[in-house]
N, C-alpha and C positions, 0 to 999 in steps of 0.2 A: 385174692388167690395167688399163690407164688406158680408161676408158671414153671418152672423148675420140677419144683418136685408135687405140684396139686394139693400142696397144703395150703390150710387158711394162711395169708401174707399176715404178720404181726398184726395184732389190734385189730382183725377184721372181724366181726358180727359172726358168730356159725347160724344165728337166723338168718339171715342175708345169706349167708352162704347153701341154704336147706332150702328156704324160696326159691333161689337163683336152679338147682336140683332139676335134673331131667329124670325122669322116671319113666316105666314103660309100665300101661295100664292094664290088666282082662276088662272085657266090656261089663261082668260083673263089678268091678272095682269102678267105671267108670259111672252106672246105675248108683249104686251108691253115692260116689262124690254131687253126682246130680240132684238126688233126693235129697241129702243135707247140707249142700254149700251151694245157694244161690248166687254167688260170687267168680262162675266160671265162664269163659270164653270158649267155645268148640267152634275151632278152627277144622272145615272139613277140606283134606286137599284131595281127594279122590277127581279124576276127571271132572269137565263140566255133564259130560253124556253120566256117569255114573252117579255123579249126583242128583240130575234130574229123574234119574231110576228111582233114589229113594236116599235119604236121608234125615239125621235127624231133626227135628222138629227145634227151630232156634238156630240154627248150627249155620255158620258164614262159610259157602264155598270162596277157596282162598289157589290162587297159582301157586303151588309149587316151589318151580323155579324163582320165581320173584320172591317169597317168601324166605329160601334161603339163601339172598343174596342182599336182600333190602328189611331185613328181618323189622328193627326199629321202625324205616320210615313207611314201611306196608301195612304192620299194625296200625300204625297212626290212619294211615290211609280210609283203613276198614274202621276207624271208629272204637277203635279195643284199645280199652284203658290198659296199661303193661303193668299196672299192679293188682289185676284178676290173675288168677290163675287160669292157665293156657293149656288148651287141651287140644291136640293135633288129631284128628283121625281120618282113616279111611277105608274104602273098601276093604281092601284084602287087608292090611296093618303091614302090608311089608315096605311102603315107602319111605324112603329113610330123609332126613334133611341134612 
């Protein structure tokens, strides 16, 4: 990616570039990707208190802060292969990274 102007840099992949894609989910859209792509990580960052209120089922509580500052070496940490697709959520959805 050309950091300039956020186009593909010469010769780069636009699948690489659509993988690499952040996207913002509804929890309908979320349902979905669940039922048909077993191939997903759900990273929950919501508190620890908030997750032990409820959460879903499978889903890695993950810090936060650590997460956006050690992004690479904290997934490694947790076990999550970085070629799943990554799924952030949380309580309310308004945490940002």
């Amino acid at each position: 990616m050309d950091e300039t102007s956020g186009s593909p840099a010469p010769g780069q992949d636009k699948e690489v570039e659509s993988k690499n894609a952040v996207k913002e989910l509804s929890p309908q859209e979320l349902v979905k990707m669940m039922e048909s792509k077993k191939d997903i990580a759900i990273i929950d960052i919501s508190t620890p208190g908030e997750y032990k209120e409820g959460h879903i089922t499978g889903s890695i509580q993950a810090d936060m802060n650590t997460l956006r500052t050690q992004t690479g070496d904290y997934l490694m940490s947790l076990k999550i292969d970085r070629e799943r697709t990554i799924v952030l959520i949380c309580e309310t959805g308004n945490k940002k990274l």
